[in-house]
CHARMM-style PDB file with segment names, atoms N, HN, CA, C and O in Angstrom:
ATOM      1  N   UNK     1      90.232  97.733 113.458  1.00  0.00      PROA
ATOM      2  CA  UNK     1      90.365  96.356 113.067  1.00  0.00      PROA
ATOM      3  C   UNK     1      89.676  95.452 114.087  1.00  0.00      PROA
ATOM      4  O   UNK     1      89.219  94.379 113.692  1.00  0.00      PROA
ATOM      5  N   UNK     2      89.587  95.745 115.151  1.00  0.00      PROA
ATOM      6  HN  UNK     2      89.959  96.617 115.471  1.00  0.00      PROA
ATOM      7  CA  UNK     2      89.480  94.916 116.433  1.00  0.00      PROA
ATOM      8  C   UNK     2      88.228  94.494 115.724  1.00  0.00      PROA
ATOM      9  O   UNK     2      87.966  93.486 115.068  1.00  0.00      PROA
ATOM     10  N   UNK     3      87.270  95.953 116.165  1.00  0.00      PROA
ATOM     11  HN  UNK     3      87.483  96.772 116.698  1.00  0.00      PROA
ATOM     12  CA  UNK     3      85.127  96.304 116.002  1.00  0.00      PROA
ATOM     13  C   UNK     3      85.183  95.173 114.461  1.00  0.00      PROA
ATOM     14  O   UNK     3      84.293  94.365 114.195  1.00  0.00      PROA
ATOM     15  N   UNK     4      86.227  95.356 113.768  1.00  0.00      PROA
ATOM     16  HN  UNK     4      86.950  96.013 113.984  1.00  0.00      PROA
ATOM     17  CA  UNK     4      85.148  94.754 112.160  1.00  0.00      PROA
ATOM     18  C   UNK     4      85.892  93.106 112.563  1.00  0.00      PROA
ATOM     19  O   UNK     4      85.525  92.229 111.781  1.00  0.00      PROA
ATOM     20  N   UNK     5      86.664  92.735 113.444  1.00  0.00      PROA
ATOM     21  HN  UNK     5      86.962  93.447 114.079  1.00  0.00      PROA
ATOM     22  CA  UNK     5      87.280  91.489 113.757  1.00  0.00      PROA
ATOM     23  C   UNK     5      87.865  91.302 112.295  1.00  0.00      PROA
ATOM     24  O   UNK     5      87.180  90.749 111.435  1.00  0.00      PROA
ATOM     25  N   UNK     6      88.825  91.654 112.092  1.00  0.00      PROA
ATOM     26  HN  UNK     6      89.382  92.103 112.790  1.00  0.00      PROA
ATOM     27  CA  UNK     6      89.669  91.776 110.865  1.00  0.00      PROA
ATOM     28  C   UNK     6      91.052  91.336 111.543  1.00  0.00      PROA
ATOM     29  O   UNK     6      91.391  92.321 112.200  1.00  0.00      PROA
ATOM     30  N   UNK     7      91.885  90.465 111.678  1.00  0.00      PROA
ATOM     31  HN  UNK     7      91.609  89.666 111.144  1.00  0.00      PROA
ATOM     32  CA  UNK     7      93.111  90.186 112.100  1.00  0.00      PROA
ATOM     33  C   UNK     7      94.409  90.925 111.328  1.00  0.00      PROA
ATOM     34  O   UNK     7      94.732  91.321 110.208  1.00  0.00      PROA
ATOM     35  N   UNK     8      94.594  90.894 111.816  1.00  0.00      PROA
ATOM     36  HN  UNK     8      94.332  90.573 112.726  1.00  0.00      PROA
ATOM     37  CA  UNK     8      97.044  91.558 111.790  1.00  0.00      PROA
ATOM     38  C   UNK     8      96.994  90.702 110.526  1.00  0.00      PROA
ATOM     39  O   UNK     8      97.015  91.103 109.362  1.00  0.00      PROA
ATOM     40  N   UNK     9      96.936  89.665 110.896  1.00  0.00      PROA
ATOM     41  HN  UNK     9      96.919  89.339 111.841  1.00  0.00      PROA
ATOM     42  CA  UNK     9      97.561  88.410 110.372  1.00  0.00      PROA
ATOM     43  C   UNK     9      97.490  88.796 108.624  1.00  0.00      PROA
ATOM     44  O   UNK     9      98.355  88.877 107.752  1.00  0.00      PROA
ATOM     45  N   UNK    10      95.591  89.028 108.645  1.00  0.00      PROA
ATOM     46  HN  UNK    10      94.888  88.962 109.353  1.00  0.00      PROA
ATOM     47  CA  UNK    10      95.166  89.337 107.195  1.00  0.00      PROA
ATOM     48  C   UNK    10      95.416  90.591 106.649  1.00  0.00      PROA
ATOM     49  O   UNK    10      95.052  90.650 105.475  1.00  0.00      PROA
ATOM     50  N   UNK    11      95.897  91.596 107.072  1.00  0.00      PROA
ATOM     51  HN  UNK    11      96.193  91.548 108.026  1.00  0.00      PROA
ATOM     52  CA  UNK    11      95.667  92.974 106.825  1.00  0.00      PROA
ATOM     53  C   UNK    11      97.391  92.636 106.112  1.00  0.00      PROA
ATOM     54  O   UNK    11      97.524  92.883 104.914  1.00  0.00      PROA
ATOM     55  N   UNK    12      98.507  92.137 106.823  1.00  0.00      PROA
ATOM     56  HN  UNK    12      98.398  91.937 107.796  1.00  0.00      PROA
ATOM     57  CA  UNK    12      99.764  92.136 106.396  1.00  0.00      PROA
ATOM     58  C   UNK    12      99.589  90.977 105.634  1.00  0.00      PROA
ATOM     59  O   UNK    12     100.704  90.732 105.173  1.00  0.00      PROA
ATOM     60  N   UNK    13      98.640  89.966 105.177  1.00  0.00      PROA
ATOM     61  HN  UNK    13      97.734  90.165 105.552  1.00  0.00      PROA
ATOM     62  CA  UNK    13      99.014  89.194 103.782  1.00  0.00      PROA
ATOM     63  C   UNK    13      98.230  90.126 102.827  1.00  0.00      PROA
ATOM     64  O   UNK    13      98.418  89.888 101.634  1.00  0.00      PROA
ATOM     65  N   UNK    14      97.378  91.152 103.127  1.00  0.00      PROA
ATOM     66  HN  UNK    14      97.226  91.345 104.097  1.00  0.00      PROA
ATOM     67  CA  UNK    14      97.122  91.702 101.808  1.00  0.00      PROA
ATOM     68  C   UNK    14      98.093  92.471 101.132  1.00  0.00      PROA
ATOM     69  O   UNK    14      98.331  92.516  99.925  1.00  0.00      PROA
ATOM     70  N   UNK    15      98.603  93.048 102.036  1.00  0.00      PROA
ATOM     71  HN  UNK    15      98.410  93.012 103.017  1.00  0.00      PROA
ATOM     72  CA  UNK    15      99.603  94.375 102.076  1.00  0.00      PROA
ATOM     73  C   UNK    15     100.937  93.503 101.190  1.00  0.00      PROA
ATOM     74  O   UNK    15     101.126  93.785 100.006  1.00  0.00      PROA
ATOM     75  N   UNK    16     101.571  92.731 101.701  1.00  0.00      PROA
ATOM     76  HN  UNK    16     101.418  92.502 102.662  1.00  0.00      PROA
ATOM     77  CA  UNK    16     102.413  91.461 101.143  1.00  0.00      PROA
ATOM     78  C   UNK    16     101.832  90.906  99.309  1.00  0.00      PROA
ATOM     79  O   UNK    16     102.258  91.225  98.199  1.00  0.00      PROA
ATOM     80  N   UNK    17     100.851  90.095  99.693  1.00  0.00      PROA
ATOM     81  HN  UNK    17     100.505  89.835 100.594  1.00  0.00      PROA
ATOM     82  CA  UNK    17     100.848  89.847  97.929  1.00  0.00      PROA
ATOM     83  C   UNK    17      99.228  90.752  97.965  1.00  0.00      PROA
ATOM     84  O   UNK    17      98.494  90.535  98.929  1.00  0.00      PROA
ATOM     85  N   UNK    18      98.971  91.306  97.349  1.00  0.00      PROA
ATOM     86  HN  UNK    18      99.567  91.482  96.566  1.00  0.00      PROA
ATOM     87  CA  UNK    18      97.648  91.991  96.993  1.00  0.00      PROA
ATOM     88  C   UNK    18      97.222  91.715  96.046  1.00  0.00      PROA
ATOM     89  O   UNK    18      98.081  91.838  95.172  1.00  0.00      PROA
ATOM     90  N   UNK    19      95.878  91.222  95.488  1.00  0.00      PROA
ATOM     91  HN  UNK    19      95.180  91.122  96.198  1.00  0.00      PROA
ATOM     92  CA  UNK    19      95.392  91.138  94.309  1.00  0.00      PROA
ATOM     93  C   UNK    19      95.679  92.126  93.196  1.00  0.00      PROA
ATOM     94  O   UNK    19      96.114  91.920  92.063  1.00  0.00      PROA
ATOM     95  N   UNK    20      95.329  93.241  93.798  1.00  0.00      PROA
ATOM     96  HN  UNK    20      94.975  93.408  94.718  1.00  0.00      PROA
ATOM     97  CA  UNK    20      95.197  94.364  93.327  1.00  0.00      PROA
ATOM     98  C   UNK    20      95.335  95.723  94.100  1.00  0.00      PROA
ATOM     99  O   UNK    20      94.795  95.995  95.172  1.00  0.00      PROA
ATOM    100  N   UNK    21      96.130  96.494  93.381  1.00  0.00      PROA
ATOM    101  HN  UNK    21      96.569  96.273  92.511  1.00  0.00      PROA
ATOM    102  CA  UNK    21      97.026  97.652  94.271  1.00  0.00      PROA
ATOM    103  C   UNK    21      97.206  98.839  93.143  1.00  0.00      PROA
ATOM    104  O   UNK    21      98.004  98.954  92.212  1.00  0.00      PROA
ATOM    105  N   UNK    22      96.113  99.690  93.622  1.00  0.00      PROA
ATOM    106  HN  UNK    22      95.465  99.597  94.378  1.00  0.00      PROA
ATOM    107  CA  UNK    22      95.915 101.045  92.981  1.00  0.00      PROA
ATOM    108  C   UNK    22      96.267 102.192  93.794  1.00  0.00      PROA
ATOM    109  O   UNK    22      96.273 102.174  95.025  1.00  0.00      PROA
ATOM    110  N   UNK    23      96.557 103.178  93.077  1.00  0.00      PROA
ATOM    111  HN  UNK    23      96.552 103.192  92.077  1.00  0.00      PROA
ATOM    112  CA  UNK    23      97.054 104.633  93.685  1.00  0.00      PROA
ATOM    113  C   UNK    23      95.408 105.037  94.419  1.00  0.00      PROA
ATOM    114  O   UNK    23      94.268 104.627  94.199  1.00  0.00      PROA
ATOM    115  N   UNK    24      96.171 106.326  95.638  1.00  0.00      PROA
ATOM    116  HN  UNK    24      97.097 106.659  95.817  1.00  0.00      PROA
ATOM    117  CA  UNK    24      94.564 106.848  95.609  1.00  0.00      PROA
ATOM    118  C   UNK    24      94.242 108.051  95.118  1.00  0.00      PROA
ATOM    119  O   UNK    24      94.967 109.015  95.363  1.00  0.00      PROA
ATOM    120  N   UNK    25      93.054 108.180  94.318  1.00  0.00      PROA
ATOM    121  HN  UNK    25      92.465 107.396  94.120  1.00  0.00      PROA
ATOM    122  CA  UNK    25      93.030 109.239  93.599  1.00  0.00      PROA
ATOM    123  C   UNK    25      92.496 110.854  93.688  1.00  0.00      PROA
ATOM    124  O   UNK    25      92.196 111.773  92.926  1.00  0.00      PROA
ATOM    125  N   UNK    26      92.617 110.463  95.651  1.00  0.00      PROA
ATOM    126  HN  UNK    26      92.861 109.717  96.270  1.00  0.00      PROA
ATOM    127  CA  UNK    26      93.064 112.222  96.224  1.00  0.00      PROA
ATOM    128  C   UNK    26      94.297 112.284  96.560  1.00  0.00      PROA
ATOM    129  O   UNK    26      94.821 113.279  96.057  1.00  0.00      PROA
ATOM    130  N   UNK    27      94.936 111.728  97.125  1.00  0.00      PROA
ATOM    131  HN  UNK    27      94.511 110.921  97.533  1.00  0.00      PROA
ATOM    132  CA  UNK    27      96.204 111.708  98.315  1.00  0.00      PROA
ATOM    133  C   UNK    27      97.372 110.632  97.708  1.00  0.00      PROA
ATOM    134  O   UNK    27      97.281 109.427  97.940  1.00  0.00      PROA
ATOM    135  N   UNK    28      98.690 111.316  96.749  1.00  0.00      PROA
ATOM    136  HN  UNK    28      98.764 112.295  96.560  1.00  0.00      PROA
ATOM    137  CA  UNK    28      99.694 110.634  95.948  1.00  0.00      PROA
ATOM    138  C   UNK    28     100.460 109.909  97.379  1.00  0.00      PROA
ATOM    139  O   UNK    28     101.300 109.058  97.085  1.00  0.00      PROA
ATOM    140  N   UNK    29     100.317 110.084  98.441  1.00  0.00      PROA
ATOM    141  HN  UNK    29      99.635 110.776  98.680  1.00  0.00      PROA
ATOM    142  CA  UNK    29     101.141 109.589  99.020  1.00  0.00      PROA
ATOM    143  C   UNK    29     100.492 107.536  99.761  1.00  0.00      PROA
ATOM    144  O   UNK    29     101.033 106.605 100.357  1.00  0.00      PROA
ATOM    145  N   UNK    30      98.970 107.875  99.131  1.00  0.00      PROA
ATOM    146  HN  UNK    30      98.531 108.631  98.646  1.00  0.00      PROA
ATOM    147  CA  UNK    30      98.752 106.354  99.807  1.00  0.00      PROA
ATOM    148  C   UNK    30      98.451 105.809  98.754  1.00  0.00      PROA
ATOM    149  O   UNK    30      98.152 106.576  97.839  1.00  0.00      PROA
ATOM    150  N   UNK    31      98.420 104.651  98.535  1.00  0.00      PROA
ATOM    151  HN  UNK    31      98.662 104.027  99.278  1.00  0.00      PROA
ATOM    152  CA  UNK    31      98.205 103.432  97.677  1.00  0.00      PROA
ATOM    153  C   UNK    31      97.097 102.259  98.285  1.00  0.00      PROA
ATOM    154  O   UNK    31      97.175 101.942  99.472  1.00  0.00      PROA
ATOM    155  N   UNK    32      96.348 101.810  97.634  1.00  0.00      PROA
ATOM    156  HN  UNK    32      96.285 102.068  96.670  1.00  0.00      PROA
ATOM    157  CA  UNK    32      95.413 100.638  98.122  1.00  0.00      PROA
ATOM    158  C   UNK    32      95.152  99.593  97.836  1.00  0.00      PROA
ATOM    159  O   UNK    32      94.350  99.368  96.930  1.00  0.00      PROA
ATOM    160  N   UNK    33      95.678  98.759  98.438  1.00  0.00      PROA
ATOM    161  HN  UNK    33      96.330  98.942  99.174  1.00  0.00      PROA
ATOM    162  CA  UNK    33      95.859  97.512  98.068  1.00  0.00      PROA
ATOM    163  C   UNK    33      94.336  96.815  98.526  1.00  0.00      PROA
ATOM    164  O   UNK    33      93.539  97.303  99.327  1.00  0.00      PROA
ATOM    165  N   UNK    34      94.209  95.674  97.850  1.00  0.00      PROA
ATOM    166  HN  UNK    34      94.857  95.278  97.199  1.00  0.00      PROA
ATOM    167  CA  UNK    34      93.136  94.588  98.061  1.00  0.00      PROA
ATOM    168  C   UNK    34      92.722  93.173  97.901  1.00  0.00      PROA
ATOM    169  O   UNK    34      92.928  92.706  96.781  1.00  0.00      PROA
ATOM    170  N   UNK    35      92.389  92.692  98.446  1.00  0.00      PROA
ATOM    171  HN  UNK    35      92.222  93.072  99.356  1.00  0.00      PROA
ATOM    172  CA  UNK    35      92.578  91.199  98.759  1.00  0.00      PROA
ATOM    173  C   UNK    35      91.848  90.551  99.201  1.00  0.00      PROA
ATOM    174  O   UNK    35      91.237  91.166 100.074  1.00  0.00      PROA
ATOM    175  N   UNK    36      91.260  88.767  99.008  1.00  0.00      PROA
ATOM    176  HN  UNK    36      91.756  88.267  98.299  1.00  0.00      PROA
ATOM    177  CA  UNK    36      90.270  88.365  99.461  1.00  0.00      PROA
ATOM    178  C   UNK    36      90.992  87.879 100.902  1.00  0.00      PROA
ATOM    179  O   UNK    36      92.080  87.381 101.194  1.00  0.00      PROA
ATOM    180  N   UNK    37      89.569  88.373 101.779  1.00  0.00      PROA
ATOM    181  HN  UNK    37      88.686  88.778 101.541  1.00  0.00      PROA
ATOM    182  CA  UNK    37      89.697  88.148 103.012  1.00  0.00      PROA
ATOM    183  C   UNK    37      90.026  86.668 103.379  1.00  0.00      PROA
ATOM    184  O   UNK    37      90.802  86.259 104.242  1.00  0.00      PROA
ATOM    185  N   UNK    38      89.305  86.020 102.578  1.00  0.00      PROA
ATOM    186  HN  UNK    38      88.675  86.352 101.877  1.00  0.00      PROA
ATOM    187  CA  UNK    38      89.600  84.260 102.762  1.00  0.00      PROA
ATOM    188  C   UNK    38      89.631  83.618 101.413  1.00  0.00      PROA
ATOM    189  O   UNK    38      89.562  84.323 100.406  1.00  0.00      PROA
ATOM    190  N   UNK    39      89.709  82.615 101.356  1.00  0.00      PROA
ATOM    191  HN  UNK    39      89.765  82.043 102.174  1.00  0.00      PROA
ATOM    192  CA  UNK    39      89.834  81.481 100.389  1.00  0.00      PROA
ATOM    193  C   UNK    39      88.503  81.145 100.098  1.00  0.00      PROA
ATOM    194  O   UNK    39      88.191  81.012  98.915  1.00  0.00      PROA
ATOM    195  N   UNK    40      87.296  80.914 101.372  1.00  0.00      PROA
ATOM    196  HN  UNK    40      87.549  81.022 102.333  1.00  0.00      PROA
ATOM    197  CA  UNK    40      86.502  80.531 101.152  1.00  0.00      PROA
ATOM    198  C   UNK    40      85.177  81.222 101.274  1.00  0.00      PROA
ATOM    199  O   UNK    40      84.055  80.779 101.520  1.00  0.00      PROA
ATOM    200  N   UNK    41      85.628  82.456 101.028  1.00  0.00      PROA
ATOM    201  HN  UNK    41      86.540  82.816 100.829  1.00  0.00      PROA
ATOM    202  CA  UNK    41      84.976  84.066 101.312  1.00  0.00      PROA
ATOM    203  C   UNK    41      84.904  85.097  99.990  1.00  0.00      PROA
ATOM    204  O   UNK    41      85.813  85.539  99.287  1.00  0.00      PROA
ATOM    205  N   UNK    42      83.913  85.235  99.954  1.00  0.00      PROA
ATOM    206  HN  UNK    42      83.175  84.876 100.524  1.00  0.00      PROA
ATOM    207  CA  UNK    42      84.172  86.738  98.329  1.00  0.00      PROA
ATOM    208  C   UNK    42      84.374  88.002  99.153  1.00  0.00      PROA
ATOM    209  O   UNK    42      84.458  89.024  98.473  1.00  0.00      PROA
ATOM    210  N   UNK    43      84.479  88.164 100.585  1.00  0.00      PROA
ATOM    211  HN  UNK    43      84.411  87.333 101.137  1.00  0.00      PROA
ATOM    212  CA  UNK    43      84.640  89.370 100.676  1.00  0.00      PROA
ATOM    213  C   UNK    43      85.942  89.914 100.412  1.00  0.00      PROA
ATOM    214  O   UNK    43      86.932  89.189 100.507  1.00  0.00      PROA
ATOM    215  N   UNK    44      86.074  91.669  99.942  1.00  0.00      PROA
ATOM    216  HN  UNK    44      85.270  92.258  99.865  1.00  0.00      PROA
ATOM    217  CA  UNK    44      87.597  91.544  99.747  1.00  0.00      PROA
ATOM    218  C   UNK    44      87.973  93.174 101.179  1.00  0.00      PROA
ATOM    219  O   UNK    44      87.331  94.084 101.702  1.00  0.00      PROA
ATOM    220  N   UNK    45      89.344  92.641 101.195  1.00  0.00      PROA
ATOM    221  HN  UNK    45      89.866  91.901 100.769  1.00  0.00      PROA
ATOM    222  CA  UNK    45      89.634  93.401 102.371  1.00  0.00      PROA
ATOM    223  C   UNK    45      90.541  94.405 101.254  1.00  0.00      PROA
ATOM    224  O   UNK    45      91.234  93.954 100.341  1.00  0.00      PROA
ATOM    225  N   UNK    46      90.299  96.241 101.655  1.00  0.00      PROA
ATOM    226  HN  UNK    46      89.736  96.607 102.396  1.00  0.00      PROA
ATOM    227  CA  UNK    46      90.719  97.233 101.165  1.00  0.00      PROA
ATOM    228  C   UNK    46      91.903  97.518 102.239  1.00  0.00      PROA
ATOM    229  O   UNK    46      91.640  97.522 103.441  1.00  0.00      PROA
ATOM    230  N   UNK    47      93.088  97.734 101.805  1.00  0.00      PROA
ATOM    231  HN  UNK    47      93.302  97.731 100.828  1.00  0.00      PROA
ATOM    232  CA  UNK    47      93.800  98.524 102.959  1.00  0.00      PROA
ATOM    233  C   UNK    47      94.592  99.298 102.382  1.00  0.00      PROA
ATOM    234  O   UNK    47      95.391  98.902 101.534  1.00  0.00      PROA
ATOM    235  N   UNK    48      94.429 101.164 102.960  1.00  0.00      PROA
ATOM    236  HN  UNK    48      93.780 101.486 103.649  1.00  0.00      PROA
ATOM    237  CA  UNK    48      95.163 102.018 102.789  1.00  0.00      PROA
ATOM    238  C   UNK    48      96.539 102.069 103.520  1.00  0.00      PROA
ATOM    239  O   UNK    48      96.898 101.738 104.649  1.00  0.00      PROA
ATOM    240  N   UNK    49      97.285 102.711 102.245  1.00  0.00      PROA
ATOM    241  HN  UNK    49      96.993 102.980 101.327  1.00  0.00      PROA
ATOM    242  CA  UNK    49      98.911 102.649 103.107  1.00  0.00      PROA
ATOM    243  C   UNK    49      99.655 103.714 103.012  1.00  0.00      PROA
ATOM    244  O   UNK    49      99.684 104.007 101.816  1.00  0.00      PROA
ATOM    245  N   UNK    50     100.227 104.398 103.575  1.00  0.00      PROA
ATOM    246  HN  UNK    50     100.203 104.160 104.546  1.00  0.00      PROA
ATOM    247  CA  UNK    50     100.617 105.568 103.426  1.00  0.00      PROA
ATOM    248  C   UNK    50     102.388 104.741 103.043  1.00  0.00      PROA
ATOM    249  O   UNK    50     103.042 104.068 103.840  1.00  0.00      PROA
ATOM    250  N   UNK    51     102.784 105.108 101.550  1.00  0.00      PROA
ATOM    251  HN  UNK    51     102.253 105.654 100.902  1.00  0.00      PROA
ATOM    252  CA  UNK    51     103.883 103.787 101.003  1.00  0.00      PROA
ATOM    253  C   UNK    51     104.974 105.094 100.954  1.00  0.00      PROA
ATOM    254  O   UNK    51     106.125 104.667 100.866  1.00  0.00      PROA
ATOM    255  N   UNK    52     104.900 106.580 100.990  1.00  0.00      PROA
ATOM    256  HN  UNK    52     103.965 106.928 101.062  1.00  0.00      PROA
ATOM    257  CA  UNK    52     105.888 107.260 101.207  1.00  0.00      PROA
ATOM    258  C   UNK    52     106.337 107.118 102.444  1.00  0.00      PROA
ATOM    259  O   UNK    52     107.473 107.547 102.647  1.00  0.00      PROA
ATOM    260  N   UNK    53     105.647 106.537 103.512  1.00  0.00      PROA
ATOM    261  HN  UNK    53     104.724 106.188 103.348  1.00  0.00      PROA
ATOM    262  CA  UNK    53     106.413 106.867 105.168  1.00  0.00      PROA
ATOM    263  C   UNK    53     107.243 105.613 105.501  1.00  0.00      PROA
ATOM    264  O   UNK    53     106.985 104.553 104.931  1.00  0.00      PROA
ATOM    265  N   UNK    54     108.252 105.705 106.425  1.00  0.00      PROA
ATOM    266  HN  UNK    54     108.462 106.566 106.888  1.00  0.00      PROA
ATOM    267  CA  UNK    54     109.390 104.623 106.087  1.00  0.00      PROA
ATOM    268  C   UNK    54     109.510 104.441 107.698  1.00  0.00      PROA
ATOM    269  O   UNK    54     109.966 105.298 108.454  1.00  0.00      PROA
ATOM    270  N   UNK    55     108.785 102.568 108.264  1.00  0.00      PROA
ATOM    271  HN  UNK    55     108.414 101.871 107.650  1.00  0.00      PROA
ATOM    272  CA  UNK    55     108.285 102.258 107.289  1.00  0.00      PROA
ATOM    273  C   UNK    55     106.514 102.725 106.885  1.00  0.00      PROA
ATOM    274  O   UNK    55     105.747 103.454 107.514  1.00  0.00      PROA
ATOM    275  N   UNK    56     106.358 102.150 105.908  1.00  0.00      PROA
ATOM    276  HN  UNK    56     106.981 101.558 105.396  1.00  0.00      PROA
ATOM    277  CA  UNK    56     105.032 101.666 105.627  1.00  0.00      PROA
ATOM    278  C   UNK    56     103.912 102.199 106.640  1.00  0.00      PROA
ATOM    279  O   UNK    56     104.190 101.822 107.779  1.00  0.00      PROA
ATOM    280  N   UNK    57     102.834 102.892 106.595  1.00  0.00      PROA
ATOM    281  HN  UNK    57     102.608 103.198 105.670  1.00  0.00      PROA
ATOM    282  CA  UNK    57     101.699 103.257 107.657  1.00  0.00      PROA
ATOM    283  C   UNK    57     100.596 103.069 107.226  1.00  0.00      PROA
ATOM    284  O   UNK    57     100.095 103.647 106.261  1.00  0.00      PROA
ATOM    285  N   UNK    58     100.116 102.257 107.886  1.00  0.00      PROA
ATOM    286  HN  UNK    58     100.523 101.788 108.669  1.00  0.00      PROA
ATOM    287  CA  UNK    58      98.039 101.651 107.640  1.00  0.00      PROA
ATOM    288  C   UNK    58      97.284 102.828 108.002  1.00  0.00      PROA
ATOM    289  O   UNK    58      97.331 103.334 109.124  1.00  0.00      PROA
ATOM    290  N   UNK    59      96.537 103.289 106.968  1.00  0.00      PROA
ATOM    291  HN  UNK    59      96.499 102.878 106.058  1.00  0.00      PROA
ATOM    292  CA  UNK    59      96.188 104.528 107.546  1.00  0.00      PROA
ATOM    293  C   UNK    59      94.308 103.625 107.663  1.00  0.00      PROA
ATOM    294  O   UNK    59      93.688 103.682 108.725  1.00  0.00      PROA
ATOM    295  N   UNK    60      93.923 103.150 106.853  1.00  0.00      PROA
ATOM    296  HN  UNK    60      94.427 103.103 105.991  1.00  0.00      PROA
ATOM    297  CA  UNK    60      92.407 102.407 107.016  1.00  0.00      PROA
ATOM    298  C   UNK    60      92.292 101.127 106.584  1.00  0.00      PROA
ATOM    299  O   UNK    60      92.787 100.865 105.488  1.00  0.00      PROA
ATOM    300  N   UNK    61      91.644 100.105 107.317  1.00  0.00      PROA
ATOM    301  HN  UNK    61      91.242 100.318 108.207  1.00  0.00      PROA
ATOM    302  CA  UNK    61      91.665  99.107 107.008  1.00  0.00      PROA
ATOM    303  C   UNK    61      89.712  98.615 106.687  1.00  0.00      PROA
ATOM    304  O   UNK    61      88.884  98.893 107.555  1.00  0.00      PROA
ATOM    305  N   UNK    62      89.341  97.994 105.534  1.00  0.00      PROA
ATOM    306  HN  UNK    62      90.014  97.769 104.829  1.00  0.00      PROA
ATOM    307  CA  UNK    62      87.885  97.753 106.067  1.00  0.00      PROA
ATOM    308  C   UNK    62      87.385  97.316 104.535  1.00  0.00      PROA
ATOM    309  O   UNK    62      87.853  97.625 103.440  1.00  0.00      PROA
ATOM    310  N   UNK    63      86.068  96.342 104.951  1.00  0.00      PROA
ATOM    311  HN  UNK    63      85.688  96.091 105.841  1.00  0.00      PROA
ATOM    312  CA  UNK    63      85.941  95.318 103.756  1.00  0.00      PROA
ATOM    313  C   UNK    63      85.162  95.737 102.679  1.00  0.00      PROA
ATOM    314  O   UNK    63      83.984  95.776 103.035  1.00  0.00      PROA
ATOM    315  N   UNK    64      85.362  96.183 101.101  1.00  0.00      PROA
ATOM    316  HN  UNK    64      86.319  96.151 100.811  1.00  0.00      PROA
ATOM    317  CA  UNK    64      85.434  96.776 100.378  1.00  0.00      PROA
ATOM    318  C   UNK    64      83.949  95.845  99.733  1.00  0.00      PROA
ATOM    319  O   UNK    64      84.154  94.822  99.079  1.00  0.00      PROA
ATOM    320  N   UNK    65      82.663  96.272  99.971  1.00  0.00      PROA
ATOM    321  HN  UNK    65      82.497  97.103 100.502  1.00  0.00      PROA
ATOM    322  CA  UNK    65      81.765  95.648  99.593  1.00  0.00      PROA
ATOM    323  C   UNK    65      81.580  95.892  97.720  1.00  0.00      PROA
ATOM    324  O   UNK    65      81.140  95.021  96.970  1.00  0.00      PROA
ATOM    325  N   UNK    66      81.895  96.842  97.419  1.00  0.00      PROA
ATOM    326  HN  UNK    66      82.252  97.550  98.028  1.00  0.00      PROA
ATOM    327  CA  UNK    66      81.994  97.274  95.966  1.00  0.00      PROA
ATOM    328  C   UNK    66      82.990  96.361  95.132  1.00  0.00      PROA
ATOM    329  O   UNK    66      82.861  96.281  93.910  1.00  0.00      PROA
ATOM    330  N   UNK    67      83.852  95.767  95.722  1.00  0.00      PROA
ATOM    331  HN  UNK    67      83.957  95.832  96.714  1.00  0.00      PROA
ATOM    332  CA  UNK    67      85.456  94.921  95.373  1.00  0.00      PROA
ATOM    333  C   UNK    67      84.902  93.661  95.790  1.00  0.00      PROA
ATOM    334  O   UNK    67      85.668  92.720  95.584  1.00  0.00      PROA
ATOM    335  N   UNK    68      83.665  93.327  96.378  1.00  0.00      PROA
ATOM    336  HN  UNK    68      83.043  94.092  96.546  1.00  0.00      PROA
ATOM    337  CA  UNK    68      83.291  91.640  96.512  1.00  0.00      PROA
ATOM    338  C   UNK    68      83.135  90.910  95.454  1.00  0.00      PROA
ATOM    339  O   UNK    68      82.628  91.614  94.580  1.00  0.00      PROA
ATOM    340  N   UNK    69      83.394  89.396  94.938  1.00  0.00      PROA
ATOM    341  HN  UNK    69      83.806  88.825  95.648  1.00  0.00      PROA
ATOM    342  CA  UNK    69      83.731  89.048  94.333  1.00  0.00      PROA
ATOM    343  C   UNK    69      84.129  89.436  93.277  1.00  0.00      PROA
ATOM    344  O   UNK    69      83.597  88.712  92.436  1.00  0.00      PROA
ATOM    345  N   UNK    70      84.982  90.414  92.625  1.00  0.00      PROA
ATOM    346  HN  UNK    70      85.415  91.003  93.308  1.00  0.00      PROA
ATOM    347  CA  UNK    70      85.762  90.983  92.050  1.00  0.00      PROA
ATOM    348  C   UNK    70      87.173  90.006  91.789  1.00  0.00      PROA
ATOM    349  O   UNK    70      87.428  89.693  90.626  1.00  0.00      PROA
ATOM    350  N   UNK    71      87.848  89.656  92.622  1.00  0.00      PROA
ATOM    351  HN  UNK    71      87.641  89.911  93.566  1.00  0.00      PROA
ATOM    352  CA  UNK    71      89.258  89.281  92.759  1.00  0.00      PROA
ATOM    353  C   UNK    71      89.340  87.593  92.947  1.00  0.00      PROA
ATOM    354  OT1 UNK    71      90.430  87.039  93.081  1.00  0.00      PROA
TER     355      UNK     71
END
């Protein structure tokens, strides 16, 4: 998160309300949520979560150029 300067701040409002939040379709145990990085930004931020581990574990965080203006 640091290298892509991606903040806490944003990674837990995606995780919180997500645009959009799909299973992943190797590994039943993470889910991926996604979200625009800003208001005044089309990029969208992808973040994997491992939603069986208690709590909650970020397994990758990073900006989903395929999901840009999408959401």
């Amino acid at each position: 998160m640091r290298r892509r300067l991606i903040s806490a701040e944003s990674v837990e409002a995606v995780v919180d309300a997500p645009g959009l939040r799909v299973p992943d379709r190797n590994d039943p145990t993470i889910e991926r949520f996604f979200g625009r990085y800003s208001l005044d930004d089309d990029r969208v931020l992808r973040v994997a979560v491992n939603t069986t581990a208690s709590p909650w574990r970020i397994v990758t965080v990073f900006f989903d150029h395929r999901m840009r203006g999408r959401l």
